[in-house]
N, CA and C atoms as an extended XYZ file, in Angstrom:
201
Properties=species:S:1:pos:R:3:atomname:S:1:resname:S:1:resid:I:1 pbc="F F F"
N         4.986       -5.116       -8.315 N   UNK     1
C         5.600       -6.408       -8.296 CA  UNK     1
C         4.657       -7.350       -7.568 C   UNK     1
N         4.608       -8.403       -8.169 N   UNK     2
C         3.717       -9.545       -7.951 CA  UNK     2
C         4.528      -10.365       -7.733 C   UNK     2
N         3.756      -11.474       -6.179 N   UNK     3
C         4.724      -12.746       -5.999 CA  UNK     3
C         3.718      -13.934       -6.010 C   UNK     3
N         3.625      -15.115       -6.657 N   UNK     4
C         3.096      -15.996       -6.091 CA  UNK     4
C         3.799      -17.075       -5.401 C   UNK     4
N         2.975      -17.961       -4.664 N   UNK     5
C         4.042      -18.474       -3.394 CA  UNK     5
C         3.047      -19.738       -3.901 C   UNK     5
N         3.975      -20.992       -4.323 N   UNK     6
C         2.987      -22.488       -4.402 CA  UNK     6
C         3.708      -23.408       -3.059 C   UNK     6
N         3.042      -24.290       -2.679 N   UNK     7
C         3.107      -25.585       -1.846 CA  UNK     7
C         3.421      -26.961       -2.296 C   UNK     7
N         4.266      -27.321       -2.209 N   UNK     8
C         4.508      -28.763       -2.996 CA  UNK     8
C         4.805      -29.466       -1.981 C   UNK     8
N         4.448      -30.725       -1.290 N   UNK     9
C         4.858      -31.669       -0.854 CA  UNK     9
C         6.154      -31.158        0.233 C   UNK     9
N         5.490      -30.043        0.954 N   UNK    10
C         6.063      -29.392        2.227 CA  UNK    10
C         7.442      -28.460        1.730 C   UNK    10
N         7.857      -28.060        0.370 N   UNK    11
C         8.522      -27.897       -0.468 CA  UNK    11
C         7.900      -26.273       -0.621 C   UNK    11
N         8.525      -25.000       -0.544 N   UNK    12
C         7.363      -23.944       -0.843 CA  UNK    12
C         8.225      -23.448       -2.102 C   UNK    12
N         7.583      -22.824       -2.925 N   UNK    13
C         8.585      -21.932       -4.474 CA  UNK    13
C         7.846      -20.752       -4.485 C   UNK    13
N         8.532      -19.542       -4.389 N   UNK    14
C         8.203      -18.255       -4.943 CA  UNK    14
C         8.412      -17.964       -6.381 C   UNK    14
N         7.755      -16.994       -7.241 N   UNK    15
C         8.083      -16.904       -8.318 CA  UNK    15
C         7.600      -15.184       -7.945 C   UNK    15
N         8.419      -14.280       -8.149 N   UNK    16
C         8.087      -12.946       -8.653 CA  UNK    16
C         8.274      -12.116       -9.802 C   UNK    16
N         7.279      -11.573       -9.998 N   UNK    17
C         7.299      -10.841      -11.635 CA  UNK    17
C         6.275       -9.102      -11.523 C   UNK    17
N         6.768       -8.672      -12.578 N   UNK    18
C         5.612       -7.625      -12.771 CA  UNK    18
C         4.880       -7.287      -13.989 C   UNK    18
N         3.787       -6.793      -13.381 N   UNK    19
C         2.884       -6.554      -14.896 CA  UNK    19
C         2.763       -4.835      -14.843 C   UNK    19
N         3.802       -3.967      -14.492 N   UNK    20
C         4.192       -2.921      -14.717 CA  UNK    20
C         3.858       -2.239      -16.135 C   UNK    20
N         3.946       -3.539      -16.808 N   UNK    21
C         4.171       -2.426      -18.518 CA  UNK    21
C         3.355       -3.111      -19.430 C   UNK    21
N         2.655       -1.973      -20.292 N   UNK    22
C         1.497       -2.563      -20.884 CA  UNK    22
C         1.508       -3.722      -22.289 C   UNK    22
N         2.779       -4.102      -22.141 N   UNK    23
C         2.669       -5.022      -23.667 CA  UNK    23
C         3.369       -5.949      -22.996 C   UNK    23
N         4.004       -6.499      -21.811 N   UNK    24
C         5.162       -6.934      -21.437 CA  UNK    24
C         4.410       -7.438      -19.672 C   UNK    24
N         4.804       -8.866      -19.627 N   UNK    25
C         5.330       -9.277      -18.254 CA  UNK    25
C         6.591      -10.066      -17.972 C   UNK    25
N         7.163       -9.675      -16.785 N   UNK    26
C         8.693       -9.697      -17.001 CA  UNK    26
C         8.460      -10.440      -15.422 C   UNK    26
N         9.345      -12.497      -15.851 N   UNK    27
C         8.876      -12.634      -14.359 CA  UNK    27
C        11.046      -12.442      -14.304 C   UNK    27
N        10.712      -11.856      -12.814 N   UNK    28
C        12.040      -11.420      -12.601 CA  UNK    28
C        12.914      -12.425      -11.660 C   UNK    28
N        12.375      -13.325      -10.505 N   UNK    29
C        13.070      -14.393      -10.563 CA  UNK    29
C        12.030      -15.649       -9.628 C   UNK    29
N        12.749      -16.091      -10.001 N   UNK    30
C        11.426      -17.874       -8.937 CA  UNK    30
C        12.593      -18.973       -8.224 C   UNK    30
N        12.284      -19.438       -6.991 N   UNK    31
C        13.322      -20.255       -6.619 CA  UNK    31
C        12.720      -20.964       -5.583 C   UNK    31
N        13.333      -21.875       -4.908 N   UNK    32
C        12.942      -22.171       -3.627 CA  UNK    32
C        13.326      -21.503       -2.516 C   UNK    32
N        11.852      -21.799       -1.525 N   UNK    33
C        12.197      -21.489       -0.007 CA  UNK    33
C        13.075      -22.054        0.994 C   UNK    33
N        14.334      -22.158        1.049 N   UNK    34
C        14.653      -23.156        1.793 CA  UNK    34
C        14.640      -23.429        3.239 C   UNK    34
N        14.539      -21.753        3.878 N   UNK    35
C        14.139      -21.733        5.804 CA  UNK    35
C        13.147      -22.474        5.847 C   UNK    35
N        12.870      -22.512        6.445 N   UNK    36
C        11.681      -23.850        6.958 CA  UNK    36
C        11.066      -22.741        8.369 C   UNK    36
N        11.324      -21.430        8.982 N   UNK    37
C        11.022      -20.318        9.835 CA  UNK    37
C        10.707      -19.598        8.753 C   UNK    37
N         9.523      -18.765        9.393 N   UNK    38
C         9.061      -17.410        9.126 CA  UNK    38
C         8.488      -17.501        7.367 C   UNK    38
N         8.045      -16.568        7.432 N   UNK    39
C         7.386      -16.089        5.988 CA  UNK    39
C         8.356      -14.992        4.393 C   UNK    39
N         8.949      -14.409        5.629 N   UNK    40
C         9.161      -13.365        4.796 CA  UNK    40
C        10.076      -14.002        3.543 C   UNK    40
N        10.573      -13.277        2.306 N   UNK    41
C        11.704      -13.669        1.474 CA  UNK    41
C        12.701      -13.319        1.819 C   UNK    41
N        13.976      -13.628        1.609 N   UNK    42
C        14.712      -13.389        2.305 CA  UNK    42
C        15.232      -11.971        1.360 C   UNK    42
N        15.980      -11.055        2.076 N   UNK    43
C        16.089      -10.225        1.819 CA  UNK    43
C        17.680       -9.945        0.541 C   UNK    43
N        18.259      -10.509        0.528 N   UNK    44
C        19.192      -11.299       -1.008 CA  UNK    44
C        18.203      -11.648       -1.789 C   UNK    44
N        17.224      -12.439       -2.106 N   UNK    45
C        16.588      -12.312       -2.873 CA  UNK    45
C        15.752      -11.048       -3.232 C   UNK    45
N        15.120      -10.515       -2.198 N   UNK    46
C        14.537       -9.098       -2.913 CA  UNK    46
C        15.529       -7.810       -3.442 C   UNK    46
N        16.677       -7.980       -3.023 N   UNK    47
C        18.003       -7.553       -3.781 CA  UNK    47
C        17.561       -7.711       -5.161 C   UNK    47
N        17.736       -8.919       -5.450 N   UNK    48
C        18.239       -9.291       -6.609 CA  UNK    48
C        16.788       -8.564       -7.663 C   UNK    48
N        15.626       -9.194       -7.323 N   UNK    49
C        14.270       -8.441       -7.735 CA  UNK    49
C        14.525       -7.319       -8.224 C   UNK    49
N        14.853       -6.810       -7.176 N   UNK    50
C        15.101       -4.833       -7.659 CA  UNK    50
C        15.791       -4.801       -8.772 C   UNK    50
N        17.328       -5.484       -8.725 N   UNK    51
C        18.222       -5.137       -9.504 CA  UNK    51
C        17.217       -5.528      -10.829 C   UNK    51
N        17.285       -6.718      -11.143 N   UNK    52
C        16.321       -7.386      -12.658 CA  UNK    52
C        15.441       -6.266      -12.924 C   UNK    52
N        14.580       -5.884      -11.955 N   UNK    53
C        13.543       -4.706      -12.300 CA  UNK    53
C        14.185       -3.635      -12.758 C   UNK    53
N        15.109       -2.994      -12.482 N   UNK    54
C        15.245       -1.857      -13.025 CA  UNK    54
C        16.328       -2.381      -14.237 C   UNK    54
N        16.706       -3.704      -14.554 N   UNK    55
C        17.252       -4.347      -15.933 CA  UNK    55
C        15.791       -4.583      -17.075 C   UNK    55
N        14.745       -5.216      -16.420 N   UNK    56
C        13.665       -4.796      -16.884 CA  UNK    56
C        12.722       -3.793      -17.417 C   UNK    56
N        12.990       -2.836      -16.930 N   UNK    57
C        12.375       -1.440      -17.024 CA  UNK    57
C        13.131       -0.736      -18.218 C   UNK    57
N        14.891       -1.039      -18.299 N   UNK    58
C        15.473       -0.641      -19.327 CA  UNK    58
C        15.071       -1.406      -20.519 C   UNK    58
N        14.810       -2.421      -20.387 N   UNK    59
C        14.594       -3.323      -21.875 CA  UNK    59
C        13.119       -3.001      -22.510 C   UNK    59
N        12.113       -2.803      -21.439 N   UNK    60
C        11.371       -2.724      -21.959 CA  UNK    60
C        10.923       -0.984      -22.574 C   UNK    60
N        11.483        0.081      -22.023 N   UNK    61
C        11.852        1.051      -22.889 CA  UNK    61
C        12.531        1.117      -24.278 C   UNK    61
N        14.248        0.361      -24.092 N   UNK    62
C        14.114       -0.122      -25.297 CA  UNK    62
C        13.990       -0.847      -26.706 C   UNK    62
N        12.531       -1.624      -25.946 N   UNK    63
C        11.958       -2.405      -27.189 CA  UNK    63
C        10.664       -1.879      -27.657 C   UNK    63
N         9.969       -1.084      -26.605 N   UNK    64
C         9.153       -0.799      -26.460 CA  UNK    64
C         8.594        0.742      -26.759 C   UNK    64
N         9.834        1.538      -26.298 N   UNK    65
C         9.760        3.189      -26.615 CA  UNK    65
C         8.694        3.594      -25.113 C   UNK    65
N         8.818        3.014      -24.241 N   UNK    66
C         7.955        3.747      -23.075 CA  UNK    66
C         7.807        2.893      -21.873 C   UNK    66
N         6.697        3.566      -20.773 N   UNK    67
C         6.691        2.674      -19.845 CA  UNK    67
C         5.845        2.725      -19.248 C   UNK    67
């Protein structure tokens, strides 16, 4: 899982996705930062990541036949 993190006008947006599977990138979710403390994501959001990922992982088995 891949995150990129942009800067806008003191404004920060994450977007995370993965390039897990070889025909397929699946971005799994992007939003704003809204703490204005610390770095980390908040941890409800990496919840949610997981969950999509392993909703991801099923789809792309079956559309795909593998992984």
């Amino acid at each position: 899982m891949l995150e990129v993190v942009s800067r806008n006008d003191g404004d920060t947006f994450r977007t995370m996705y993965t390039v897990r599977f070889k025909e397929a990138v699946y971005v799994l979710h992007a939003f704003q930062k809204k703490a204005k403390r610390g770095v980390a994501t908040p941890k409800k959001e990496i919840d949610l990541v997981r969950r999509r990922l392993k909703v991801a992982e099923q789809h792309y088995r079956s559309t795909h036949g593998g992984g």
